[in-house]
C-alpha positions in Angstrom: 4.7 -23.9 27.2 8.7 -24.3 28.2 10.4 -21.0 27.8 7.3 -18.9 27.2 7.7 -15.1 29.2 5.1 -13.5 31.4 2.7 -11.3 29.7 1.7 -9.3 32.7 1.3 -5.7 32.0 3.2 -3.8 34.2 0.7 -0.6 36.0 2.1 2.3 37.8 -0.8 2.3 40.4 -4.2 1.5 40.6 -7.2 2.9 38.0 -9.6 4.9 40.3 -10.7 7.7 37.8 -13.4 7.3 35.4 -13.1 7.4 32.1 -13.9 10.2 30.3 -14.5 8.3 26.8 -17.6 8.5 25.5 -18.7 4.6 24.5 -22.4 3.7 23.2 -22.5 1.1 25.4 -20.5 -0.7 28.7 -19.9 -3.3 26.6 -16.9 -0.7 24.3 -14.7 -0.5 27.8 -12.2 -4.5 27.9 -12.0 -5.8 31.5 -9.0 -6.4 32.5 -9.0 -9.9 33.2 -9.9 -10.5 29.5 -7.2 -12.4 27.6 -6.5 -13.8 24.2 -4.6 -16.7 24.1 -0.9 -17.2 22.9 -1.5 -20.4 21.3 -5.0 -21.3 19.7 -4.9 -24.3 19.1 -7.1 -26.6 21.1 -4.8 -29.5 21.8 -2.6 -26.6 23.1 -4.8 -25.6 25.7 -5.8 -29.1 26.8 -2.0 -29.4 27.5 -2.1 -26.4 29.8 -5.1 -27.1 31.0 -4.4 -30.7 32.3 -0.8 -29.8 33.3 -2.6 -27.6 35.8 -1.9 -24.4 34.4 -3.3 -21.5 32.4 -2.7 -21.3 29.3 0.0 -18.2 28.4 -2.2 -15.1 26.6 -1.9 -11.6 26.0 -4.1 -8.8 27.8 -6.9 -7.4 25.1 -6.3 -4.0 24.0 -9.2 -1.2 24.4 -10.4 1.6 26.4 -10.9 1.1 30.1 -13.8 2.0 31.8 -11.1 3.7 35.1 -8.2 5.4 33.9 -5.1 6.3 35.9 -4.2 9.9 35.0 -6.4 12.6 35.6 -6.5 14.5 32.2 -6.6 17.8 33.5 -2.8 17.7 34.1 -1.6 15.0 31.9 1.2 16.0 29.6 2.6 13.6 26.4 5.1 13.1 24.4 5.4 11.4 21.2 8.9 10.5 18.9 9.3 8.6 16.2 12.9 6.9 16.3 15.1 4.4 13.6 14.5 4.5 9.7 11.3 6.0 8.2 8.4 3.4 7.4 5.0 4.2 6.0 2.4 5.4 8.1 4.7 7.2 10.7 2.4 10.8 10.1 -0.7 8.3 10.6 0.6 7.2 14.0 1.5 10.3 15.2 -1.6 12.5 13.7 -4.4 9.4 15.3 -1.8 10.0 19.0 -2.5 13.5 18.9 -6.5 13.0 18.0 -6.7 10.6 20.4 -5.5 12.3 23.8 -6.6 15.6 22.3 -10.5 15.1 21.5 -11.2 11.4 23.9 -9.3 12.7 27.0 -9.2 15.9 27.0 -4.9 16.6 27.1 -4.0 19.8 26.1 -0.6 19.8 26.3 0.6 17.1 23.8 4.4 17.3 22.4 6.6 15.9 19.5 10.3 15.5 20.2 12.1 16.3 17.3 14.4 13.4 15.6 13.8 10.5 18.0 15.0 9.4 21.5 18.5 11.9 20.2 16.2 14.8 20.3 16.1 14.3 24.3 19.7 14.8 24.9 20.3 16.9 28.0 21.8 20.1 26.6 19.4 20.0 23.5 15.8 18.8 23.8 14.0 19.7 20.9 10.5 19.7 21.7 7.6 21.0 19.4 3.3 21.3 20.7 1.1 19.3 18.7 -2.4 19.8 18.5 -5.1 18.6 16.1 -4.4 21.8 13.7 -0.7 20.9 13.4 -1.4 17.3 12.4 -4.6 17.8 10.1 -2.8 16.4 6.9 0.3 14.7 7.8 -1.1 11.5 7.1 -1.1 12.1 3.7 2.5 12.6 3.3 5.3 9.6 3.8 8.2 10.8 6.0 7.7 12.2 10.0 6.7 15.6 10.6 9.0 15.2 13.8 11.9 13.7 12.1 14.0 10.8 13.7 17.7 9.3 14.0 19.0 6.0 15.2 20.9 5.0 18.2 20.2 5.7 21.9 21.9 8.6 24.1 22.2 7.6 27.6 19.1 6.6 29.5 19.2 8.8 32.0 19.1 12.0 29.9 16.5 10.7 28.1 14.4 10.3 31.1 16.0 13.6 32.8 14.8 15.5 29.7 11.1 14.1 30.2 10.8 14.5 34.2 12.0 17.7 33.5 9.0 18.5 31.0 6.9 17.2 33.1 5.9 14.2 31.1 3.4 11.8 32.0 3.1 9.7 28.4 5.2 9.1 26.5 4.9 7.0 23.1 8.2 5.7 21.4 7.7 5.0 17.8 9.9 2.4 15.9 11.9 -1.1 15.8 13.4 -3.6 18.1 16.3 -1.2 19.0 13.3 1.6 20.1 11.7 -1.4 21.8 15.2 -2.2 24.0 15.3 1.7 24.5 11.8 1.9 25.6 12.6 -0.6 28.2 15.2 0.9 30.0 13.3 4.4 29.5 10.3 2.4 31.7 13.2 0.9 33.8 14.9 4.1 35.0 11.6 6.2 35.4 10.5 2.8 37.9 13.9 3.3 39.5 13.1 7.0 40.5 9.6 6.5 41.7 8.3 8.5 38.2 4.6 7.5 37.2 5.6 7.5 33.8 3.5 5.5 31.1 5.9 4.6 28.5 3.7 2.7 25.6 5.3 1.4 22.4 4.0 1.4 18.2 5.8 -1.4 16.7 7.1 0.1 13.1 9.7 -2.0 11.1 9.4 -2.8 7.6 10.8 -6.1 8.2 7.8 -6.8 10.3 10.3 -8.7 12.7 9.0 -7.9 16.3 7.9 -11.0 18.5 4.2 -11.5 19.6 3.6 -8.7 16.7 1.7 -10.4 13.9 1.8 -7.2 11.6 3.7 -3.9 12.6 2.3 -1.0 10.7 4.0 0.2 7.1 4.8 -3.6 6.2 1.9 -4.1 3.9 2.6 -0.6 2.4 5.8 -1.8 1.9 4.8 -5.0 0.4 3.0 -3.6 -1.9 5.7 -1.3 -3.0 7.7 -3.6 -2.9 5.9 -6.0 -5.8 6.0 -2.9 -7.9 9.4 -2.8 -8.3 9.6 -6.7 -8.5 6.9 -7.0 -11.5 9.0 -4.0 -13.2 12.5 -6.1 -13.0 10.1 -8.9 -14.1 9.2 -7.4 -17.2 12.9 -6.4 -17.7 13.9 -9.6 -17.8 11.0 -11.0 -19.4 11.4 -7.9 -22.2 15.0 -8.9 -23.4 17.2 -12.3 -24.7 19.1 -13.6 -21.4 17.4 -11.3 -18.8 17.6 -11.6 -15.2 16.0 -9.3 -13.1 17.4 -8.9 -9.6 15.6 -7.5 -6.9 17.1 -6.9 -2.7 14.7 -5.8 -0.4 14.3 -4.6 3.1 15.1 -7.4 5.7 18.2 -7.3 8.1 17.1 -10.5 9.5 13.6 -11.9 8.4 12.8 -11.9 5.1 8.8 -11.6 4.9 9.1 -8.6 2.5 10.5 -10.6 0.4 8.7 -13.2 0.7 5.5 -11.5 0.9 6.1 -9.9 -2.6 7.6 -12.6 -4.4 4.1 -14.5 -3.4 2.2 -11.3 -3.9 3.4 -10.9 -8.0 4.0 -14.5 -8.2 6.9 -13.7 -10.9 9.5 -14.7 -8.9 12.0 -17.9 -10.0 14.4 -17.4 -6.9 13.7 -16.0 -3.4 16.9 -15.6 -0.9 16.2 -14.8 2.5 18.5 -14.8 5.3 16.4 -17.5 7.4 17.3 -19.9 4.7 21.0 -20.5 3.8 22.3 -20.6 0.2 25.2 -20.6 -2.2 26.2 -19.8 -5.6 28.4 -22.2 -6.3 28.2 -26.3 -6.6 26.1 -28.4 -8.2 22.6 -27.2 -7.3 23.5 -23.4 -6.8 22.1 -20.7 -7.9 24.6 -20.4 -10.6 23.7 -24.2 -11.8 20.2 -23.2 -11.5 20.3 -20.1 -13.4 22.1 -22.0 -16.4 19.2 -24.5 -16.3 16.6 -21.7 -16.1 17.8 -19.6 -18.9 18.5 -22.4 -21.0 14.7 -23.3 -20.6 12.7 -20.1 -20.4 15.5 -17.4 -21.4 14.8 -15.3 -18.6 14.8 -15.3 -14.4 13.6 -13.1 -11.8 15.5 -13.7 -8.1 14.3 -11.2 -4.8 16.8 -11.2 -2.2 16.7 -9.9 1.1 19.1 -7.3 2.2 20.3 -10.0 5.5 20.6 -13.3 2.8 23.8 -14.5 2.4 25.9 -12.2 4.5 28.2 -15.7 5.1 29.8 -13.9 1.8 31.0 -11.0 3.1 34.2 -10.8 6.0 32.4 -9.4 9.6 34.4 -6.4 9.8 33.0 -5.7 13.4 31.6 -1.9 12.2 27.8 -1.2 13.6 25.6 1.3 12.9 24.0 4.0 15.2 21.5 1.4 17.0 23.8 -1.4 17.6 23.2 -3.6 14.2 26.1 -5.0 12.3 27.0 -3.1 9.2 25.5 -5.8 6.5 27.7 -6.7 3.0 25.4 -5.3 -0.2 24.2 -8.9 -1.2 22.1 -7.1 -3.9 25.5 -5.3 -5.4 27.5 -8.2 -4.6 25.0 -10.8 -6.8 25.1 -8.4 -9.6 28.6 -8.7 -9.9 29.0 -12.1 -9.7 26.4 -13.2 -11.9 27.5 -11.0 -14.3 30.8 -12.6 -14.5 29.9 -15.9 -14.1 27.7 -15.4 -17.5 30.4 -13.7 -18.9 33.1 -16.1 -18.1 31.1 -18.8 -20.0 30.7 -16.7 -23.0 27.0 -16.8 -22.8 26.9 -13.2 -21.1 22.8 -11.9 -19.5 21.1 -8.6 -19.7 21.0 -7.9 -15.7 18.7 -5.4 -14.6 19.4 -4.4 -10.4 16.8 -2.7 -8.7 17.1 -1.6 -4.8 13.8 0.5 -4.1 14.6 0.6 -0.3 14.0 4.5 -0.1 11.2 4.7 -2.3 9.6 2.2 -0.5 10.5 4.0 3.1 9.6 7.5 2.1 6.2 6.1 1.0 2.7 7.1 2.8 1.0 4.2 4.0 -2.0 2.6 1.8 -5.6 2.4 3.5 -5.0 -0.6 5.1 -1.6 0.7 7.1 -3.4 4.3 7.5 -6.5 2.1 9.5 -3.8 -0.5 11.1 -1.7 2.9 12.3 -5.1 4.7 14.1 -6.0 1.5 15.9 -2.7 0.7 17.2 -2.2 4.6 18.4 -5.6 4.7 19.6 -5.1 1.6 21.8 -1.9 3.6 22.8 -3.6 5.7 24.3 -6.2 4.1 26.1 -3.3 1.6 27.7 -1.4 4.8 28.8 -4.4 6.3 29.6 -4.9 3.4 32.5 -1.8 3.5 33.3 -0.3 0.6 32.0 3.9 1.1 31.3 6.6 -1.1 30.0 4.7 -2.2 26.8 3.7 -1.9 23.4 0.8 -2.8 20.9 0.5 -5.9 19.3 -1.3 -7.8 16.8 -2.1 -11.2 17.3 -4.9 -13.7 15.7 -6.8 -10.6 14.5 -6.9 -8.7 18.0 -4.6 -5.8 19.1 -3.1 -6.7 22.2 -1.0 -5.5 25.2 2.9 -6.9 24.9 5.4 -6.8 27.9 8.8 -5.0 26.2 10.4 -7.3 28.5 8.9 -10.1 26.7 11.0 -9.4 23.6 14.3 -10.1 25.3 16.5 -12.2 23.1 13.8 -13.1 21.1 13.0 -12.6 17.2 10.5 -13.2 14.2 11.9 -14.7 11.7 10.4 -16.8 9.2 10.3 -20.8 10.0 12.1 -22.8 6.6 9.5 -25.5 7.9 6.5 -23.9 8.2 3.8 -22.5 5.7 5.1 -19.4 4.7 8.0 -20.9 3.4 6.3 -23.9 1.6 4.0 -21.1 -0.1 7.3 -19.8 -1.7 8.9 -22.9 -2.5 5.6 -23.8 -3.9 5.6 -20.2 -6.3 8.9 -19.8 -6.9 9.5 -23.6 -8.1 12.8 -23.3 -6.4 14.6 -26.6 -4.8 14.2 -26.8 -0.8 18.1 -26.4 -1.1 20.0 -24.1 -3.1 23.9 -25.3 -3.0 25.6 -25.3 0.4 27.4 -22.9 1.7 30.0 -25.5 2.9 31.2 -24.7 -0.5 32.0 -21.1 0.1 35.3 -20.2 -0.9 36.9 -18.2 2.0 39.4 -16.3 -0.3 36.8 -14.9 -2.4 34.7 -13.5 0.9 33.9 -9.9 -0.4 
C-alpha cells in the first residue's frame, strides 16, 4: 500500500517482569506479534501478499503477560489538554483505577490545565487516587482542568524527569498528539524511560487510524437535540428555516452524523465538500425552491464549511489552528437579507450548542468507549510501549504510532458512503453552486 507509515510500536527496553494482572485464563494476555490488519478487505491482502509483502496492520491492544516497569516504583501522570469533550472525568477516573487496583502504583498524579500546567517555574501537580476520582465520571468538564497550546518541550519534559515520572498519559486532539510526539522525542533524546501513551479526544472525531475517539457519539447525540429543536422551529412557523453549525474545524462527521441521526435535515454543509450561496443551483436558489414547496428548511453546517467566505487574516489560536470566520453567524445574516431583499422575508431560528455539547458528560456508550481505551493505556504503558496512542479500528482497540499521524487527517471522503448516506437523507444535489462564483468584495 504506496504511502502507508510504519506501525511499529516504539518500546523503551525489553518486558522481563511479570505481570501482576490477575486474568482467568492465559488466553486474556495479546501476544505481541498479534496484528489486525489496516485494510480488510481480501483482494487487499492478496495484493500484499503476492507483491511479496505483509500486509500493513496495527498491534492489538491488551494486557501483556511481561511488563516493563516494576510497579513498586512506578510513578504517572495524567493531563487532559485542548477544548473539553465528554467523557474527559471517564478517562481520567478508569487511568487512575487502572494503575491503582491492576498494578499496584501508588503514586498517580494529575497536572493541572494541560501540557501549560508543566511549565518550569509553575507545575501544578495534584495526587490522585481512587477516593479522589470516585464520581467524576458523572460530571462533564475535567477535574484537572486544561488549556491549549504547547510550552516548550523541554520544560515539559524537565518538569516530568524532575517528578520523577515514569507514565505519562496526554489526553486530547491532534495538536496533543503532535505535543505528545516531541514529549516521547526529547525524553528518547535524554536516555529517559519514559512511556508517553496517548487517549484520542476530539469531538470532530478527526484523528487518522482512529475509527471513533471518545465524546463523539455523546456529542452526536447532543448534537441531534439541538437539530430536531431548530427543526420544529422551522417546521412550527410560515417561512421557517432552522439553522444549525456544529463542531468540525475540518471534518464534518458531527454534522453529518446528526443530520443522518434525526433525519430532518434539507441541507448539510461540511467543509470536505465545497459550496456557494450564490448562482443557479446555490443554496440561495435552493432555498427559494424549498420554501416555495414545503414552507420550511432545516440546513446543519459545520463550523470549517465555507471558510473560502471569509479573508485569512493569518491570526491562530493557542494550538496552532487558524482562527475560523463564524459561518453559522455569517449564513444568518445573509439569508436573512437575501429573503428580505426579495420581499418574501423567513422566520430564521440560529442555534450554536457548541458548549452545551462540550460541557456534556459522556452517555453509556462514551463512559464504556473511555474505560477501555484508558485501560488499554495502561496496559501498553505498563509494557513499556512509548510514542503512541489508542485507536479504534474494525471493532478492536489498537496500538497507533504518533508518528504515524504526520501530515495526515480524517476527513470525510465526498465519494464514499458516508457522504452518499447524506445526500441520500438530506435530498440535497451532489453540487451546491460553485464557489467560482464567490464574489471577492463581499469576503466577510
Amino acid at each position: 500500500m504506496s504511502g502507508t507509515p510504519s506501525f511499529e510500536i516504539e518500546r523503551l527496553g525489553p518486558a522481563e517482569r511479570p505481570s501482576p494482572v490477575t486474568v482467568p485464563s492465559d488466553e486474556v494476555f495479546v501476544d505481541d506479534s498479534t496484528r489486525l490488519f489496516l485494510d480488510p478487505h481480501l483482494e487487499s491482502v492478496r495484493r500484499d501478499l503476492a507483491a511479496g509483502r505483509e500486509p500493513p496492520g496495527f498491534e492489538v491492544a491488551g494486557p501483556r503477560a511481561r511488563i516493563f516497569f516494576d510497579p513498586e516504583t512506578t510513578r504517572a501522570a495524567i493531563a487532559t489538554c485542548g477544548g473539553l469533550s465528554p467523557g474527559l472525568n471517564d478517562v481520567i477516573r478508569a487511568l487512575v483505577l487502572a494503575l491503582w487496583h491492576r498494578y499496584g502504583l501508588r503514586e498517580i498524579f494529575g497536572v493541572g490545565h494541560g501540557y501549560q500546567g508543566l511549565r518550569r517555574r509553575h507545575p501544578e501537580w495534584r495526587p490522585l487516587e481512587p477516593e479522589t476520582v470516585r464520581h467524576i465520571h458523572e460530571q462533564g468538564g475535567t477535574l484537572l482542568g486544561t488549556s491549549r497550546g504547547t510550552p516548550p518541550t523541554a520544560e515539559i519534559v524537565d518538569s516530568l524527569q524532575a517528578k520523577g515520572i515514569d507514565l505519562f498519559f496526554p489526553i486530547g486532539g491532534d495538536g496533543t498528539m503532535r505535543g505528545a510526539l516531541e514529549i516521547s522525542r526529547e525524553a528518547a533524546r535524554r536516555g529517559l524511560p519514559l512511556a508517553v501513551v496517548a487517549l484520542p479526544k476530539t469531538i470532530d472525531n478527526d484523528i487518522p487510524f482512529v475509527r471513533r475517539s471518545f465524546g463523539f457519539e455523546t456529542a452526536v447525540m447532543r448534537a441531534s437535540d439541538a437539530v430536531r429543536s431548530a427543526h420544529l422551529e422551522a417546521q412550527s412557523v410560515h417561512r421557517g428555516i432552522g439553522l444549525v453549525k456544529l463542531m468540525g474545524r475540518h471534518s464534518g462527521y458531527v454534522a453529518a452524523s446528526a443530520a443522518l441521526a434525526t433525519g430532518h435535515a434539507n441541507f448539510c454543509l461540511v467543509p470536505e465538500v465545497e459550496w456557494s450561496l450564490e448562482g443557479a443551483g446555490g443554496l440561495l436558489s435552493l432555498l427559494e425552491e424549498r420554501l416555495a414547496e414545503r414552507s420550511h428548511a432545516l440546513i446543519v453546517v459545520a463550523e470549517g464549511a465555507g471558510q473560502y467566505y471569509f479573508k485569512d487574516t493569518g491570526e491562530r489560536d493557542p494550538s496552532g489552528n487558524r482562527k475560523l470566520g463564524d459561518v453559522g453567524l455569517y449564513l444568518k445574516h445573509r439569508l436573512v437579507e437575501h429573503f428580505k431583499a426579495r420581499g418574501a422575508p423567513v422566520r430564521l431560528k440560529y442555534i450554536d450548542p457548541s458548549y452545551l455539547v462540550r460541557s456534556a458528560p459522556a452517555n453509556p456508550s462514551d463512559s464504556l468507549h473511555c474505560a477501555r481505551l484508558a485501560q488499554n493505556a495502561v496496559h501498553a504503558a505498563m509494557a513499556g510501549r512509548t510514542a503512541m496512542l489508542l485507536g479504534y479500528w474494525h471493532g478492536r482497540l489498537t496500538h497507533v504510532p504518533l508518528a504515524a499521524l504526520a501530515g495526515r487527517t480524517r476527513a470525510i471522503n465526498p465519494r464514499g458512503e458516508l457522504w452518499w448516506n447524506v445526500l441520500e437523507s438530506t435530498g440535497q444535489p451532489v453540487r451546491i453552486g460553485d464557489p467560482a462564483l464567490i464574489d471577492p468584495a463581499r469576503l466577510a
